[in-house]
LOLUM-545648 format. One record per residue (C-alpha): x, y, z; residue in three letters; chain. Coordinates in Angstrom, 2 decimals. Each point is the difference from the previous one (the first is absolute). Example, Ala and Ser with C-alpha at 12.3 -4.5 7.8 and 13.67 -1.06 7.14 Angstrom:
2
PT        u        v        w  residuo  cadena
PT    12.30    -4.50     7.80      Ala       A
PT     1.37     3.44    -0.66      Ser       A
END
This chain:
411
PT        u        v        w  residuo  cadena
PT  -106.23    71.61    -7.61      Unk       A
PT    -0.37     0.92    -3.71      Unk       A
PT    -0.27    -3.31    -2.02      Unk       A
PT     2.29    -0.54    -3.12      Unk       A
PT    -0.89    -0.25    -2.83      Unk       A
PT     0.35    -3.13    -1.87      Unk       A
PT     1.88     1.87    -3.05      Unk       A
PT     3.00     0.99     2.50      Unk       A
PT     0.26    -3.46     1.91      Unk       A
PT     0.93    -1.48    -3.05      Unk       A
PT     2.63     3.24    -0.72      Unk       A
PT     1.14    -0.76     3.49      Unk       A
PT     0.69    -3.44    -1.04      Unk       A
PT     1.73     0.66    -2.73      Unk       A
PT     2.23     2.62     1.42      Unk       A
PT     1.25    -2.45     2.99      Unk       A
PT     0.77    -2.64    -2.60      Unk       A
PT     2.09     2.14    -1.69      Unk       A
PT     1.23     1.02     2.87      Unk       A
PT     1.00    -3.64     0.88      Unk       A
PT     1.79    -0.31    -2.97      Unk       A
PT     2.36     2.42     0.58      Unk       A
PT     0.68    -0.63     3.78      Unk       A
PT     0.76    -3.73    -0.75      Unk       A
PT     3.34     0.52    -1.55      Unk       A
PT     0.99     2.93     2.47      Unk       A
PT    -0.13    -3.32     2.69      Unk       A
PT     1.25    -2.66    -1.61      Unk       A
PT     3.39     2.41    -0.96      Unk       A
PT    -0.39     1.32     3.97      Unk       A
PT     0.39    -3.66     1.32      Unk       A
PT     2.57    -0.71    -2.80      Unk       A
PT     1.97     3.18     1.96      Unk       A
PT    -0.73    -1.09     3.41      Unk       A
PT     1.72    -3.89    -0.87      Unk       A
PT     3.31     1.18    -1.80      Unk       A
PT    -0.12     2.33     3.42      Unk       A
PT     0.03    -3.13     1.71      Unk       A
PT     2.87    -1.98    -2.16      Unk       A
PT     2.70     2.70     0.35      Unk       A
PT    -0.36    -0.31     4.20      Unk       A
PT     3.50    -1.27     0.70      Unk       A
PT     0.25    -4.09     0.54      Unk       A
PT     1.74    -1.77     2.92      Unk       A
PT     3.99    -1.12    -0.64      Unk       A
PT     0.74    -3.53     0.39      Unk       A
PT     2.64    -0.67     2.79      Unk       A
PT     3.59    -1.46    -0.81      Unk       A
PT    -0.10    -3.75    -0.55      Unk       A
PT     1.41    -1.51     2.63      Unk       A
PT     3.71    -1.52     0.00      Unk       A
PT     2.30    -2.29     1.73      Unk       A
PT     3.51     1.46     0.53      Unk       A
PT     3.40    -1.12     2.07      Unk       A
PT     3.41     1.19    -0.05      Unk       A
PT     2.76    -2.32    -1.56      Unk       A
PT     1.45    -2.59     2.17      Unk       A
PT     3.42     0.48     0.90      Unk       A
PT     2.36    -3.76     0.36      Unk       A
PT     3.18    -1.89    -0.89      Unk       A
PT    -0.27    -1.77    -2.94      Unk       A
PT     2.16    -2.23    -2.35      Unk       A
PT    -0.24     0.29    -3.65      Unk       A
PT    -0.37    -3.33    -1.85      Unk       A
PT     0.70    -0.97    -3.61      Unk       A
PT    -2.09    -2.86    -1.31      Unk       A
PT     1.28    -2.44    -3.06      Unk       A
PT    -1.85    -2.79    -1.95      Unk       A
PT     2.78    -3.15    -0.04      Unk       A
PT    -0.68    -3.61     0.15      Unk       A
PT     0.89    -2.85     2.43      Unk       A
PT     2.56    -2.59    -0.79      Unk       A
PT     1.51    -3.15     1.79      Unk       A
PT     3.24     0.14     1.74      Unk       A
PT     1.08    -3.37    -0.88      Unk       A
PT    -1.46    -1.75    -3.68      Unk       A
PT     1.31    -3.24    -0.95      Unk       A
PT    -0.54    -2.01    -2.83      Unk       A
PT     0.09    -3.81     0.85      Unk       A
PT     2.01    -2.13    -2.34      Unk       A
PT     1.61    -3.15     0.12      Unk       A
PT     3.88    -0.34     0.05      Unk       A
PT    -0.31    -3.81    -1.29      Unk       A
PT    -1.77    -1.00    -3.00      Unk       A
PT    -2.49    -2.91     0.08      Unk       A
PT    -3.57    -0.59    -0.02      Unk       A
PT    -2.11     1.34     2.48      Unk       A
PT    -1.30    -2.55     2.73      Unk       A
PT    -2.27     2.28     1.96      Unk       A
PT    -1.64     3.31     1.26      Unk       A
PT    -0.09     0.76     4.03      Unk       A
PT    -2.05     3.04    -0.22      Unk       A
PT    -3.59     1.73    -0.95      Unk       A
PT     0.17     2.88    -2.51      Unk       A
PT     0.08     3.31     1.64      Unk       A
PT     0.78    -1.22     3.92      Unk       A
PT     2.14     1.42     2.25      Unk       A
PT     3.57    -1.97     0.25      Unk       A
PT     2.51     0.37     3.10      Unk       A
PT     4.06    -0.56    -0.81      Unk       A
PT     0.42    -3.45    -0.52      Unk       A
PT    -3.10    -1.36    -0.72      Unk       A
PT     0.06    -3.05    -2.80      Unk       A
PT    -1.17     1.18    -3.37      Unk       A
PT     1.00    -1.98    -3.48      Unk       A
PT     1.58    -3.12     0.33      Unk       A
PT     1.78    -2.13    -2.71      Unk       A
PT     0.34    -3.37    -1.20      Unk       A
PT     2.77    -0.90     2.81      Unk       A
PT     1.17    -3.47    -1.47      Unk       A
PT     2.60     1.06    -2.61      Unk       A
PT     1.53     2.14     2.65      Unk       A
PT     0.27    -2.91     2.47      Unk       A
PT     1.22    -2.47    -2.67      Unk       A
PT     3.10     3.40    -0.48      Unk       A
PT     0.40     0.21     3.57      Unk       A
PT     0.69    -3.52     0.35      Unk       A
PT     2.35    -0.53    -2.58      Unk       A
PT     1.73     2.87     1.31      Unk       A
PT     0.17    -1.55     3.37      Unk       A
PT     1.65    -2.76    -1.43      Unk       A
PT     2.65     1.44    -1.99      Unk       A
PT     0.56     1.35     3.19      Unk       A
PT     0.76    -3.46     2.07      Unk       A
PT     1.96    -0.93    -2.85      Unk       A
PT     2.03     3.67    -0.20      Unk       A
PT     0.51    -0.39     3.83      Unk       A
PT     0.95    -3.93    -0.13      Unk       A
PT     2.88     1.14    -2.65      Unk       A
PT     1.00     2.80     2.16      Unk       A
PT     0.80    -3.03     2.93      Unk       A
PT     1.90    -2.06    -2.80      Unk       A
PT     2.37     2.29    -0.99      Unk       A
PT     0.76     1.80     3.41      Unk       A
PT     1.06    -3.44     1.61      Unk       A
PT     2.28    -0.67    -3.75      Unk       A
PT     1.39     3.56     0.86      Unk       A
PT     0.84    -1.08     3.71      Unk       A
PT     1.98    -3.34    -1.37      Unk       A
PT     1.41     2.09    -2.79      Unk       A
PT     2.28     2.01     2.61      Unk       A
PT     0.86    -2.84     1.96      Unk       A
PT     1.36    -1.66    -3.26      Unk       A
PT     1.18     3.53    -0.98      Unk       A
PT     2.10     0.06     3.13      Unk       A
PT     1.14    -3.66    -0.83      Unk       A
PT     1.05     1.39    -3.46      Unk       A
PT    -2.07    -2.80    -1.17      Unk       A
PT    -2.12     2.29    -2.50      Unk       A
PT     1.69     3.23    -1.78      Unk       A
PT    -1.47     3.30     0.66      Unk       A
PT    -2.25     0.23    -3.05      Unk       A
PT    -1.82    -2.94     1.10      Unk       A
PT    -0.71     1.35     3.21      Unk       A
PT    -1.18     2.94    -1.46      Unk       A
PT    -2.13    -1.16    -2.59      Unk       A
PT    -1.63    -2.00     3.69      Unk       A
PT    -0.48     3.64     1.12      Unk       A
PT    -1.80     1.34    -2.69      Unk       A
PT    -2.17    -3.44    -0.15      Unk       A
PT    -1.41     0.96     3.58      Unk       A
PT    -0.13     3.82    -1.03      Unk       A
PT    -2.04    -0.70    -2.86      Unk       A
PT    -2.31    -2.40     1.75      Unk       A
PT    -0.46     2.31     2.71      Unk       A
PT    -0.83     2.44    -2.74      Unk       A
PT    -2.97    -1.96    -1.23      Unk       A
PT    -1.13    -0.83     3.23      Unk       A
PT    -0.79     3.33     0.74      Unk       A
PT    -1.60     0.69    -3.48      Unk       A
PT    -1.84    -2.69     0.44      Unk       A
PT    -1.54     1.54     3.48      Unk       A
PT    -0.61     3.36    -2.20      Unk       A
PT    -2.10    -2.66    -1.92      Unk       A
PT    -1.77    -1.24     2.52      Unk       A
PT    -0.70     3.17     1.36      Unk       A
PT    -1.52     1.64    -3.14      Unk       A
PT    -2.29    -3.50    -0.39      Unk       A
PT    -1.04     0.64     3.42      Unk       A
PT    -1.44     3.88    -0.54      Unk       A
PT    -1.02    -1.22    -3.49      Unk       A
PT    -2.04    -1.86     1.86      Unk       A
PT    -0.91     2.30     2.59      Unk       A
PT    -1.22     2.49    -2.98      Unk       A
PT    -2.84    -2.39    -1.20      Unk       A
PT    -1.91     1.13     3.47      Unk       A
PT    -0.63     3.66    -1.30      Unk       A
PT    -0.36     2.27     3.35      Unk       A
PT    -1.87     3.09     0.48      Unk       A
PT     3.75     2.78     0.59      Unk       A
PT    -2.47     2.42     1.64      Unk       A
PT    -3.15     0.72     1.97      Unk       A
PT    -2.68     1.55    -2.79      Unk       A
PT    -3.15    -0.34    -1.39      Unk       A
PT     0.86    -3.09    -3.40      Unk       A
PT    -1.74     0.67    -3.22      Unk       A
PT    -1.31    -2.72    -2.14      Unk       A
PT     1.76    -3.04    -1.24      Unk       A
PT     1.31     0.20    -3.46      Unk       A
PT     0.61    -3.64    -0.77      Unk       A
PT    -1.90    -3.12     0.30      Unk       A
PT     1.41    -3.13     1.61      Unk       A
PT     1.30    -2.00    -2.89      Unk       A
PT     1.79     2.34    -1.75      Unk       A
PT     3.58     0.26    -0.62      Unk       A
PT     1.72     2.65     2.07      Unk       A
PT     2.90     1.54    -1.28      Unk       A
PT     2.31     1.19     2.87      Unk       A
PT     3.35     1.28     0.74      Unk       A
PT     1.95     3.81    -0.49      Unk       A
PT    -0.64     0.47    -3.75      Unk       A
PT    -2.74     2.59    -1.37      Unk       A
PT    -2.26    -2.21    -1.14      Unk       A
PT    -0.80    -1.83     3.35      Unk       A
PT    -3.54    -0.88     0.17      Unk       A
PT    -2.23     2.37     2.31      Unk       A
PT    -2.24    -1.70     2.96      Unk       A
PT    -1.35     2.55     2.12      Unk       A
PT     0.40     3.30     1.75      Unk       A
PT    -0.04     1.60     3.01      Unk       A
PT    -0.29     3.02     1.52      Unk       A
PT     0.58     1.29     3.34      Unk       A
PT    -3.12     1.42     1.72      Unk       A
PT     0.98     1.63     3.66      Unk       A
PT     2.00     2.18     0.24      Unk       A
PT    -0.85     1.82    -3.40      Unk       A
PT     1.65     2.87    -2.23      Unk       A
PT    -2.29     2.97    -1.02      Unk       A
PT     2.65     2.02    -3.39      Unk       A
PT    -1.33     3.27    -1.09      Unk       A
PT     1.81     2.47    -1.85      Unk       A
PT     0.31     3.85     0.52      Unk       A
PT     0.93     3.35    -1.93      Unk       A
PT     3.65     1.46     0.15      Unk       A
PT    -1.54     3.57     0.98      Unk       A
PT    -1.66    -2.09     3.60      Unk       A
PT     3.26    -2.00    -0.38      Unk       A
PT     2.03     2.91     0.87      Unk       A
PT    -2.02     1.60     2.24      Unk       A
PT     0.58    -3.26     1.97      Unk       A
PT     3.42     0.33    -0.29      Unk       A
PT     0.45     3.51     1.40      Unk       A
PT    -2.37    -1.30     3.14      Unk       A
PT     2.09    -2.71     0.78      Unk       A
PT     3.29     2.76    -0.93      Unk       A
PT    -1.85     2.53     3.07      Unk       A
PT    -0.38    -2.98     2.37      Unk       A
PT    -3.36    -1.23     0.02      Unk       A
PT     0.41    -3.38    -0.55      Unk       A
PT    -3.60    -0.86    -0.52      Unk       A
PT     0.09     0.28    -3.96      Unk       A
PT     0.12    -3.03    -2.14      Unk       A
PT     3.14     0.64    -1.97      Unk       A
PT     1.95    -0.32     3.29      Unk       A
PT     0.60    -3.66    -0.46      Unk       A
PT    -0.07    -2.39     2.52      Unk       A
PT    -1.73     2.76     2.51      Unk       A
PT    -3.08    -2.41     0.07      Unk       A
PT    -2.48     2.95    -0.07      Unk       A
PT    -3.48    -1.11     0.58      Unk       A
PT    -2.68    -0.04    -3.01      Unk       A
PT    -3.46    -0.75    -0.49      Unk       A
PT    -2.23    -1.68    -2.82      Unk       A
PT    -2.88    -0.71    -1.33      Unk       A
PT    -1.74    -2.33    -1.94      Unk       A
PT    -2.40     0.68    -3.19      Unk       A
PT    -3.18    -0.59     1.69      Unk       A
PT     1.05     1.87     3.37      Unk       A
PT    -0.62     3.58     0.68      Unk       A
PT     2.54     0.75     2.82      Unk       A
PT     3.43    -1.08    -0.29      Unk       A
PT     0.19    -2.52     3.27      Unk       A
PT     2.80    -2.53    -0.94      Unk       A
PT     3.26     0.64     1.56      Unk       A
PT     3.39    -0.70    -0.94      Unk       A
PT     4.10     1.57    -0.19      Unk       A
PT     2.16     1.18    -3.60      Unk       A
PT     2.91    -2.36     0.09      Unk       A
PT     1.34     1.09    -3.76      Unk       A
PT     0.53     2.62    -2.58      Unk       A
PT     1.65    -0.91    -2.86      Unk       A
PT     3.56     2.21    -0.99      Unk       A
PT    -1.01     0.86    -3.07      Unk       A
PT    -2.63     1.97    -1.88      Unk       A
PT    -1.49    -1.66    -3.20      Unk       A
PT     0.97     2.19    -2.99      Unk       A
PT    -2.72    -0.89    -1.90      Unk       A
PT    -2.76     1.14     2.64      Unk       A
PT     1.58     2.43     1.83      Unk       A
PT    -0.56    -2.54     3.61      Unk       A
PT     1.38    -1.48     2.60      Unk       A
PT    -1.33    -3.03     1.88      Unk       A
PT    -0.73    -0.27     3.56      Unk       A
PT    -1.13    -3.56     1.94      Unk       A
PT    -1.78    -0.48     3.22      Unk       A
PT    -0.46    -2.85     1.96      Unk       A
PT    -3.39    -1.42     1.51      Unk       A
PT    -0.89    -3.04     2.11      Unk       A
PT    -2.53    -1.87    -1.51      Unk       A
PT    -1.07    -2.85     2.80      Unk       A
PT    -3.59    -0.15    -1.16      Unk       A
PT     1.24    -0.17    -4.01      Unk       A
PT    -2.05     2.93    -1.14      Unk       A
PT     2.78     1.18    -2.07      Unk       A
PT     0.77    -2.14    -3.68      Unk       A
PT     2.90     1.08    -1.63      Unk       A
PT    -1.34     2.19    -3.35      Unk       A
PT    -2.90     1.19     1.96      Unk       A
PT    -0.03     3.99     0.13      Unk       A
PT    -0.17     2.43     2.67      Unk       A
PT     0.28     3.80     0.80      Unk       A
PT     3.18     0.96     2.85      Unk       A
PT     0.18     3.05     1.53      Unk       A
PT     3.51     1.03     1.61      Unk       A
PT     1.09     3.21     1.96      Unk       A
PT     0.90     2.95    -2.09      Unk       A
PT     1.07     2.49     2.13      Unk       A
PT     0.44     0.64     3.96      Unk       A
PT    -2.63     0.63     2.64      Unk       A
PT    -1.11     3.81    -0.46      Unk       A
PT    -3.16     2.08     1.29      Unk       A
PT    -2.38     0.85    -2.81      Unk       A
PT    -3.55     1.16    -0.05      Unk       A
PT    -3.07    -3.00    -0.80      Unk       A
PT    -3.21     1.07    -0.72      Unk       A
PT    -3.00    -2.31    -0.73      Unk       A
PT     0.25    -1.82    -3.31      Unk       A
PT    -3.73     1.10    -0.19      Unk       A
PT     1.19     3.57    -0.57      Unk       A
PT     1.77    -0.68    -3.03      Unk       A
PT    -1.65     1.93    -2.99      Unk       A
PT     1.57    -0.68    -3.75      Unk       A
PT    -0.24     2.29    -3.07      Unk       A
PT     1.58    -1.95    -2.67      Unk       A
PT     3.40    -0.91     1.11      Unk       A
PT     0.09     2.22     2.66      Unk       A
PT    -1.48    -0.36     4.13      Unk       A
PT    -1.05     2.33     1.97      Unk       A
PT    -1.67     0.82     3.63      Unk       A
PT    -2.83     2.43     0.43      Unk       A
PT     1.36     2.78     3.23      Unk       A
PT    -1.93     2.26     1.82      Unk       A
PT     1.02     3.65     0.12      Unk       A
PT    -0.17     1.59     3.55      Unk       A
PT    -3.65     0.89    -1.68      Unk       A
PT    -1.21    -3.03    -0.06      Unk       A
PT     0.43     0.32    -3.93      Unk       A
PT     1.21    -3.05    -2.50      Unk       A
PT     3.30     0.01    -1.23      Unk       A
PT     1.26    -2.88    -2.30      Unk       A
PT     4.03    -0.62     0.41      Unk       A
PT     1.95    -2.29    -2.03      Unk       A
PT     2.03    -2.75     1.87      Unk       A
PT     2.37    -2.50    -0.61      Unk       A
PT    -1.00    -3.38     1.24      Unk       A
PT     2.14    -3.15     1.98      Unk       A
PT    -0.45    -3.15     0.85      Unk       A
PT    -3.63    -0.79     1.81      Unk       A
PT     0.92    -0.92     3.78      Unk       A
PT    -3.62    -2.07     1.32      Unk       A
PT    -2.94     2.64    -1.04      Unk       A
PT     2.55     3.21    -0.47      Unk       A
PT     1.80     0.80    -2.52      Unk       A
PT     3.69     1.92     0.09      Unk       A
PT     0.09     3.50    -1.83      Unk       A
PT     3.62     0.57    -1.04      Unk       A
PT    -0.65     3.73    -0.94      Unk       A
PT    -2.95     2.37    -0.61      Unk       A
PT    -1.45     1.09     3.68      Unk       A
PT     1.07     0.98     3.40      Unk       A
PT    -0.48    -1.57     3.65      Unk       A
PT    -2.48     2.77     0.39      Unk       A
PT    -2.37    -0.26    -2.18      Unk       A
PT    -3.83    -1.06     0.10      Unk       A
PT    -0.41    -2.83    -2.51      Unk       A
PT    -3.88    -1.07    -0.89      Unk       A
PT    -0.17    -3.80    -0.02      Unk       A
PT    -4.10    -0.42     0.07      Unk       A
PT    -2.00     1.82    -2.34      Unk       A
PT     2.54     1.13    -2.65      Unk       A
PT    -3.30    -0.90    -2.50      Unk       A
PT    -2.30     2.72     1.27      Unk       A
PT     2.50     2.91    -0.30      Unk       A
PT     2.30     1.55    -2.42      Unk       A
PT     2.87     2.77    -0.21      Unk       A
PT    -0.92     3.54     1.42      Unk       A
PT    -3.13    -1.38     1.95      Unk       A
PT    -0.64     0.61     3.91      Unk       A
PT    -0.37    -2.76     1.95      Unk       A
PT    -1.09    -0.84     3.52      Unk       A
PT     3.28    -2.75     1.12      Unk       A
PT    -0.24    -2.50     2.66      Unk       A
PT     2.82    -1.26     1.53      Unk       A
PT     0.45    -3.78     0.01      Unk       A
PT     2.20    -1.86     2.62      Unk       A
PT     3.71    -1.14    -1.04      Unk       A
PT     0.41    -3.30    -0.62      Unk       A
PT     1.94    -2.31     2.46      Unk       A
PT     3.57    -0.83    -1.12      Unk       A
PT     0.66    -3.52    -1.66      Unk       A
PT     1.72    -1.11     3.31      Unk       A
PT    -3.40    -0.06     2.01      Unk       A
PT    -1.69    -1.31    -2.34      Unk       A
PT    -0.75    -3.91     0.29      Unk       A
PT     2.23    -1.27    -3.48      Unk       A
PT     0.97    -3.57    -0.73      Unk       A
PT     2.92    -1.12    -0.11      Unk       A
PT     1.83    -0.07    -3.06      Unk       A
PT     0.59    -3.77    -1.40      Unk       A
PT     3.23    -1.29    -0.53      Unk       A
PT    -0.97    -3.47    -1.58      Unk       A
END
């Protein structure tokens, strides 16, 4: 083998190194072909988010209309004293309840008794009169007969025992109006109610009897049963009216049909308290455009204080099928709801409804879909209109009826 020589080893050198110059960009733009190659290899499509879907629930309903109003007693009285003198004592605590009769106020009795007996004897004296001249009147028609006395003497005997019989009854009317004078100084509770504070201290002078300016003790007000007044539009007004004109007497504008109601209190969240309309008034106010309706509630456990307020909700319309759908499913846009549908592709299709009342965990659509179609009520986050998704159907709910509910209060 023919050794090199040293002058072309180091030629050789040279040329490889230039040679490796040039080959190192030819790779780096070879591997720079070989990953875009790589990044335009199709990827993997995500499957279609999962949904939950059922069909609208088909059941007889009742529309309601619910009204803010205010409960008020159905008997108030103001207690005042029909005799005027100064008060003796109070019978009762402030704020307890009272039951008809019970002993209140009571006034200074003595000037009454001293009346009273005065008037008792007037009386005995009236009556002891009345015996005088009956037995002259007796003699005077013997002596009449005996033409002993003329005829104007005997009458003037007659009108003696007239007149005396005259006072003696006056003076009974006397004794009798001593006797509830003095029955009034015992002031008596004239209902069963719930008494507010007293208003005067023992001591004072009481000013009694039927002129404005009688002097104010106490009131009451009546606790069980208890009067709930709310007032309502003309527009519902009539719509009442042509109910109760068709023959469904469960409208409140009926009167006197006793249709059923329910309420609710501030602080409750269903309305659980149950009671009957027993009014609407026959006129509408001019100034607001409303009428006034009253139900009736028993309040045995005194939950209810008149002026406390309260949300009713009464029966606007007759039983009728309509279509429920979870109140879950419920979308808004501004002022308008809507439901998310599935095409028969599986695709998302937003409709527009029209809601009702909510009956337990559904809630009534008045207009805007069809028995048929496939409403999303889980997932409505993860998907959007025009987007394919994979539905899965979840079970109807049971009806209201099978369900466990308590039973609505009637206090």
């Amino acid at each position: 083998m023919r050794p090199i020589p040293s002058g072309d080893i180091g030629m050789s050198l040279t040329l490889s190194l230039r040679a490796g110059r040039g080959l190192l960009p030819l790779l780096a733009l070879a591997g720079l072909v070989a990953s875009c190659g790589q990044g335009e290899q199709p990827q993997a499509m995500p499957p279609p988010p999962a949904v939950t879907v059922a069909k609208p629930v088909q059941r007889t309903v009742t529309d309601y209309d619910e009204y803010v109003g205010r409960f008020t007693a159905v008997d108030s009285v103001e207690v005042r004293a029909r005799v005027s003198g100064y008060l003796d004592g109070v019978h009762f605590k402030d704020g307890q309840l009272v039951k008809q009769g019970d002993l209140l106020f009571t006034i200074d009795k003595r000037p009454f008794q001293y009346a009273l007996d005065q008037a008792r004897a007037t009386l005995a004296q009236a009556r002891s009169n009345v015996i005088f001249t009956k037995a002259d009147l007796e003699r005077g028609q013997q002596l009449l007969r005996d033409k002993t006395i003329t005829d104007q003497t005997f009458e003037q005997r007659a009108q003696a025992a007239r007149n005396a019989e005259a006072a003696a009854a006056g003076a009974e009317a006397a004794v009798r109006q001593a006797e509830l004078d003095l029955q009034f100084t015992d002031l008596r509770a004239p209902i069963n109610g719930r008494i507010g504070d007293r208003r005067v201290s023992p001591g004072n002078l009481v000013t009694g009897g039927t002129a404005g300016n009688t002097t104010l003790l106490a009131t009451i007000v009546s606790t069980d049963p208890i009067y709930f007044e709310f007032t309502f539009d003309e527009a519902s007004f009539l719509r009442y009216e042509r109910m109760a004109k068709e023959g469904y007497d469960h409208d409140i504008a009926s009167r006197g049909a006793g249709v059923d109601v329910m309420l609710k209190l501030i602080d409750e969240q269903d309305f659980v308290h149950k009671g009957r309309m027993d009014f609407v008034d026959n006129v509408i106010d001019r100034t607001t455009g409303t009428i006034r309706g009253r139900a009736v509630f028993r309040n045995a456990n005194g939950l209810f204080t008149p002026g406390m307020f309260g949300r009713v909700r009464v029966p606007a319309s007759p039983p009728h099928e309509a279509l429920l759908v979870p109140d879950v499913a419920i979308g808004s846009e501004q002022a308008r709801k809507y439901v998310l549908t599935l095409t028969k592709d599986n695709v998302v299709a937003p409709k527009y409804v029209v809601l009702g009342q909510l009956v337990g965990d559904l809630r009534v659509i008045k207009s805007g879909i069809g028995p048929d179609d496939t409403i999303i009520v889980n997932g409505m986050a993860r998907v959007r209109p025009g987007m394919k998704v994979a539905p899965h159907e979840q079970k109807p709910a049971s009806p209201p009826e099978a369900r466990a509910a308590s039973p609505a209060k009637t206090d």
